[in-house]
C-alpha positions as CSV (number, residue, x, y, z in Angstrom):
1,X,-12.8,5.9,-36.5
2,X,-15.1,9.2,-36.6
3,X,-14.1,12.1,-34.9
4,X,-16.3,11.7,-31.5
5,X,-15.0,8.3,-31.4
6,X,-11.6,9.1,-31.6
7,X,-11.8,12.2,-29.1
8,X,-13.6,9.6,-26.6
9,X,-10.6,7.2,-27.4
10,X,-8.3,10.1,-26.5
11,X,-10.4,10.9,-23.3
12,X,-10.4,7.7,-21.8
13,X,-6.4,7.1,-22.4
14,X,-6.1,10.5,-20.2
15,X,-8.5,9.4,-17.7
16,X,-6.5,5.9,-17.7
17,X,-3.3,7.6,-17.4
18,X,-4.0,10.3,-14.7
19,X,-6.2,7.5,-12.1
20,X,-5.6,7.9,-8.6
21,X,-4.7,4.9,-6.6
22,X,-7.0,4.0,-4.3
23,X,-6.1,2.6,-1.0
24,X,-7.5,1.3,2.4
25,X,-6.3,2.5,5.8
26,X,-6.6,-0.7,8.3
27,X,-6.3,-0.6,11.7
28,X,-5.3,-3.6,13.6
29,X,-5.7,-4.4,17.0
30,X,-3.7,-5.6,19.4
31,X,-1.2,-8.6,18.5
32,X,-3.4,-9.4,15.1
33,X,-6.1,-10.4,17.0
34,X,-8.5,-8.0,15.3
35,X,-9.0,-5.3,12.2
36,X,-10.9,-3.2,10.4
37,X,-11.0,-0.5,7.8
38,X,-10.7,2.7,9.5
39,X,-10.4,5.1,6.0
40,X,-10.3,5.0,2.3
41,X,-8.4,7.0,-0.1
42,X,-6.7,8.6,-3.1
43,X,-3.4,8.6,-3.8
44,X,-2.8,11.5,-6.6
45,X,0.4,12.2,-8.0
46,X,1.9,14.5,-5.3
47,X,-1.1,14.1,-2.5
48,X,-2.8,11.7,-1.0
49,X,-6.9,12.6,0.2
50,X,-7.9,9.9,3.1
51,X,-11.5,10.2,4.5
52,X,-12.5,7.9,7.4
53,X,-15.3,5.5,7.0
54,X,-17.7,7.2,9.3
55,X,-17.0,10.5,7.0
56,X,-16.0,12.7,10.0
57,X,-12.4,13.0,9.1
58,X,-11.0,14.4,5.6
59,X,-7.4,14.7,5.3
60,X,-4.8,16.1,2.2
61,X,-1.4,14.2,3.1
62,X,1.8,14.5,1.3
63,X,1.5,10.8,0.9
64,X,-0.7,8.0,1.9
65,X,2.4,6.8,4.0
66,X,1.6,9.8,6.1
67,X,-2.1,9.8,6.3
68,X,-1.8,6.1,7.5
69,X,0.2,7.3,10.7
70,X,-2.2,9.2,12.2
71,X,-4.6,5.8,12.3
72,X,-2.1,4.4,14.5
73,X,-2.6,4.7,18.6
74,X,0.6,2.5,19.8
75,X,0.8,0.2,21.8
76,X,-2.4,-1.5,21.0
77,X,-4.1,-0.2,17.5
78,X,-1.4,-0.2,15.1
79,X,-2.3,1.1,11.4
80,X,-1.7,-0.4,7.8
81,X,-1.8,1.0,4.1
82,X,-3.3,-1.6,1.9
83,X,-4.0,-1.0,-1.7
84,X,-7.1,-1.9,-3.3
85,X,-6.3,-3.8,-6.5
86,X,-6.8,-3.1,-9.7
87,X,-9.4,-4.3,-11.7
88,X,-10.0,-5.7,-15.5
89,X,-11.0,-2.4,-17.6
90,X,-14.2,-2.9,-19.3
């Protein structure tokens, strides 16, 4: 292995290890009877950044957890954290 490749090689295990999780915000209406995704986002080692699908609302939560609150209007849209799951690397 040359030196570029081995640099790239070293790159991509630091991109690898340092990923964000990514997650869904769903919001669910009424007793299950309907849903939808209301946000996606980040989850970074001590934050969480949530922006809602129509791009009008940015947060920066402690914690995805948190973020996912705020989606919730009680007693009839309740709110869910879903994570997206991981795919095959290339």
């Amino acid at each position: 292995m040359d030196a570029i490749e081995n640099f790239d090689h070293e790159l991509r295990e630091l991109v690898d290890d340092s990923a964000p999780r990514l997650f869904a915000v769903v919001q669910i209406y009424g007793k299950e009877e309907d849903g939808r995704i209301a946000a996606w986002g980040m989850a970074l080692d001590d934050h969480a950044e949530i922006v809602d699908v129509e791009g009008r609302v940015r947060m920066n939560v402690r914690s995805p957890e948190r973020g996912v609150r705020r989606f919730s209007h009680p007693p009839h849209i309740s709110a869910r954290l879903m994570w997206v799951r991981e795919q095959p690397a290339d």
